[in-house]
MIKE-485854 format. One record per residue: residue in three letters; x, y, z of N, C-alpha, C in turn. Coordinates in steps of 0.05 Angstrom, whole numbers, plus 5000, padded with zeros to 4 digits. Example, Ala and Ser with C-alpha at 12.3 -4.5 7.8 and 13.67 -1.06 7.14 Angstrom:
BEGIN
ALA526448865156524649105156526449345156/SER525749555142527349795143525850015157/
% end
This chain:
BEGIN
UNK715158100342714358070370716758060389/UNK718457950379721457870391722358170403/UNK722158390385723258630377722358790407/UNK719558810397718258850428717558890442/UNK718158490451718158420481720658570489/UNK723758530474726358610483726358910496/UNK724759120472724259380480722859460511/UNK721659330506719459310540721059200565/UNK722759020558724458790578726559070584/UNK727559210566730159430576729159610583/UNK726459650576725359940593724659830619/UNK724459670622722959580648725459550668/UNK727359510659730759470672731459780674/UNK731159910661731960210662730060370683/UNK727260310683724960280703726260300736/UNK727360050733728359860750729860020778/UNK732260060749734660130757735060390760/UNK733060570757732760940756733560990781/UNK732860860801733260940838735060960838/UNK737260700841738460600846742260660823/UNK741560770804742860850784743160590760/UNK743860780730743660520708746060490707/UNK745560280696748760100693749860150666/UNK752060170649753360240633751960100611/UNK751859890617750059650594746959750586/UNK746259800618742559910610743460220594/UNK745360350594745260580588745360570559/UNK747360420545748760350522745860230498/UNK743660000515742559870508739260010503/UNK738960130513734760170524735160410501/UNK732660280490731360410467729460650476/UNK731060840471730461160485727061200477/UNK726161170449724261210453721961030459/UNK722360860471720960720491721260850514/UNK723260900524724060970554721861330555/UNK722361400539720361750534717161580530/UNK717261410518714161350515713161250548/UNK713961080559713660990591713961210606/UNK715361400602715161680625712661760618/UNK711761840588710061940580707461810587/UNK706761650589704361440594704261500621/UNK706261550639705761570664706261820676/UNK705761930657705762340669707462530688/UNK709562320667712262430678713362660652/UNK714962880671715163100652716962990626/UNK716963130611720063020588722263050601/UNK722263320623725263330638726063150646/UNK725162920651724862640665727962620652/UNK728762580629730162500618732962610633/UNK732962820642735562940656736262740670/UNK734362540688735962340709737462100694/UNK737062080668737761900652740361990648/UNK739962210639742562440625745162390653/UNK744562500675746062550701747862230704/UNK745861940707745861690714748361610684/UNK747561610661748361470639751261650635/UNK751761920644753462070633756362060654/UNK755761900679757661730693758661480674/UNK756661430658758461160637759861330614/UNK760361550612759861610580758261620562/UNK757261530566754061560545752161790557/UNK751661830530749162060525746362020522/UNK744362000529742361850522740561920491/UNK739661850481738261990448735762170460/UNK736562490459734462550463732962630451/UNK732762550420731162590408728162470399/UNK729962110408728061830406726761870433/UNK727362040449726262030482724162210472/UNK725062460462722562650458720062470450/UNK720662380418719162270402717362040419/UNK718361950431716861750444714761830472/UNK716062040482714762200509713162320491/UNK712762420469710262570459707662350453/UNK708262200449706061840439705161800466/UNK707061860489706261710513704761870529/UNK704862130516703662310538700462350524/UNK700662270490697262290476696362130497/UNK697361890499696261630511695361760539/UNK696761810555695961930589694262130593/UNK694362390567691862610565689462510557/UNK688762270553686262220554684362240576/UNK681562450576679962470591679862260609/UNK678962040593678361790620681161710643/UNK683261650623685061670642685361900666/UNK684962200654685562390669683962330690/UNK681062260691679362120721680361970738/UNK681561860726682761500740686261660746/UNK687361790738689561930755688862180783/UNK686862250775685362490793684162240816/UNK682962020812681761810837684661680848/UNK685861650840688761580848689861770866/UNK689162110869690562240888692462330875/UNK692762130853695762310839696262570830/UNK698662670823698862970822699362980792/UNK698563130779698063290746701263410746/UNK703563360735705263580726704563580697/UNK703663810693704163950666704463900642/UNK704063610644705463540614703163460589/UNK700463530592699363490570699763800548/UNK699763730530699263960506697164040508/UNK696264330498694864560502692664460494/UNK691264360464690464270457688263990471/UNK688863830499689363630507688063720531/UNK689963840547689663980582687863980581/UNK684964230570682264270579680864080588/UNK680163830572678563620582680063380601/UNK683063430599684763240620684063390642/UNK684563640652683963740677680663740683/UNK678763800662676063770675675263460694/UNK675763260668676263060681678562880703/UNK681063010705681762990734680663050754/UNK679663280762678363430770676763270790/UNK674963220765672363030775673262810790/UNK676062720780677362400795677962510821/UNK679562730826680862750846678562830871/UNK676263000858674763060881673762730888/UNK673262590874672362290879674362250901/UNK676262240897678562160911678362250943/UNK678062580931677862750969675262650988/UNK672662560977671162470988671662190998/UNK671762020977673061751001675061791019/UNK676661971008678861911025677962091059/UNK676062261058674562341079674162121096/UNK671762011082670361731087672761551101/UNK673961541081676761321100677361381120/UNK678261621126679061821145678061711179/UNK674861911176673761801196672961461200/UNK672161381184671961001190674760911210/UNK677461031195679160941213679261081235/UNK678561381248679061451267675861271297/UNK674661271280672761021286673060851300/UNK675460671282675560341284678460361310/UNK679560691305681760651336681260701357/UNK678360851352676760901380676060601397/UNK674760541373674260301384676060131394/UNK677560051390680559901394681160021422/UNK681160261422681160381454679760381471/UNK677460361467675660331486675560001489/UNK676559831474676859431481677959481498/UNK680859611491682859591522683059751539/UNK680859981542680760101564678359891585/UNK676959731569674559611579676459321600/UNK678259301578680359011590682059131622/UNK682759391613683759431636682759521668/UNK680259541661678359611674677459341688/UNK677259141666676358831676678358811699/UNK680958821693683558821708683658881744/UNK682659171737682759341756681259231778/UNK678359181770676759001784678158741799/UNK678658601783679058301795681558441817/UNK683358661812685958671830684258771857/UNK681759031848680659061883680158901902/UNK679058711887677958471909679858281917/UNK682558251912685658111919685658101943/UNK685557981951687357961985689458061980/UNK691158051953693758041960694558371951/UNK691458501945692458781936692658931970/UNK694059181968694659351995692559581997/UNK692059682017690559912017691560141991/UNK694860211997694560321978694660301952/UNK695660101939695059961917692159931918/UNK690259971922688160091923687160331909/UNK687360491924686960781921688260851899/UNK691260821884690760801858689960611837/UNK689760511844686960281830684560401822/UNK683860601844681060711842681960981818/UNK683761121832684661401818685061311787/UNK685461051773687160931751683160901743/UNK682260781755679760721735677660981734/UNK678661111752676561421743677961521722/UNK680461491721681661701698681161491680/UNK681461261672679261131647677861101637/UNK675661161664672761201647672761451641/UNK673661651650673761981640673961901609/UNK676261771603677861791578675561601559/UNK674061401570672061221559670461421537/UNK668861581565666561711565668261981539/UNK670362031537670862231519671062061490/UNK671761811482671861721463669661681451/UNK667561651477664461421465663461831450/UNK663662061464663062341461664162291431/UNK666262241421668562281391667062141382/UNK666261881382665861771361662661731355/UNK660161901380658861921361658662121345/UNK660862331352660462561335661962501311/UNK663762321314664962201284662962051264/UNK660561941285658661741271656861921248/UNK656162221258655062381252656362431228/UNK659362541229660462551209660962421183/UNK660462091195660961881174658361881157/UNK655961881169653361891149654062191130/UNK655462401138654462631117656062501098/UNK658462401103661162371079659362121064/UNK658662001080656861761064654661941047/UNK653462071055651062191036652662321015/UNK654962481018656062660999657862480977/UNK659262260986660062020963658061980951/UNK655361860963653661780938652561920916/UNK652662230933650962370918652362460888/UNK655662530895656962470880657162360857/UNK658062020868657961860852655561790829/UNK653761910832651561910827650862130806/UNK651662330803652462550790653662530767/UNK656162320786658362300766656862050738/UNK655561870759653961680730652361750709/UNK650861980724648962130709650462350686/UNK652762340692654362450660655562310646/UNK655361980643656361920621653961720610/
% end
């Protein structure tokens, strides 16, 4: 257990330190084929290893690329699994290339399926937020409007401080009246994306 935790503790330091560059010690120390199994789990190519190679070869050291292979091949069975491939496709994430031939067919059917999951909420998200800034605009076009008001009736406002007063709240409500126009046509929009997620999702239950 000792063995490892240690293996996991230096990959996770090598992890770490990839941005940023490895240090002579992490280079010297991390058990390569851990380090190929963690790329691999996370659907990173085997080339991955060149940043190791570039980073470690400022210390002198070479990295094992053989224990890297060996281990990026374990890590990548692990990530070409169908289910996973759904749950990387709902993530938005991007597929490089690295399952085996053998593997790909049902990793990409089922990405596939994740990622269109993905394009539909992320529709859905889309408009909700273009929604929720309408709204936000139209609070403080309503506030400034409250504003505008209380300043006409001022004693202490001037005729012409006035008249743009007036010119300032027609061009607001113009801008009101175009938002309240957006967002019920966004509202419209939000029920189809809503009908097309469920219908979806629904699809998608009905196949397993």
């Amino acid at each position: 257990m000792t063995t490892i935790r240690t293996a996991f503790l230096l990959t996770a330091s090598v992890l770490l330190t990839a941005c940023a560059g490895m240090s002579e010690q992490a280079c010297l120390v991390s058990d390569w084929t851990t380090v190929g199994f963690e790329d691999g789990v996370a659907g990173r190519p085997v080339g991955s290893i060149g940043r190791y190679r570039q980073m470690c070869g400022k210390h002198g050291v070479a990295p094992d690329l053989a224990s890297y292979r060996a281990g990026h091949a374990d890590g990548v069975e692990t990530y070409c699994r169908p289910g996973n491939g759904f749950e990387v496709g709902r993530r938005g994430s991007s597929y490089q290339n690295v399952c085996p031939a053998d593997m790909e067919g049902e990793f990409l059917t089922a990405y596939d399926s994740g990622y269109h999951l993905y394009e539909l909420e992320t529709a859905l998200r889309r408009v909700e937020a273009q929604l929720a800034s309408n709204d936000r605009e139209q609070h403080r076009i309503k506030q400034e409007l409250t504003a505008i008001a209380a300043s006409m009736v001022s004693n202490e406002t001037t005729g012409e401080e006035r008249v743009l007063l007036v010119a300032r709240a027609a061009e607001l409500g113009t801008r009101h009246g175009e938002l309240s126009a957006d967002s019920e046509a966004l509202e419209e929009d939000r029920v189809l994306h809503e009908r097309d997620l469920l219908d979806y999702r629904q699809t998608l239950a009905a196949g397993f």
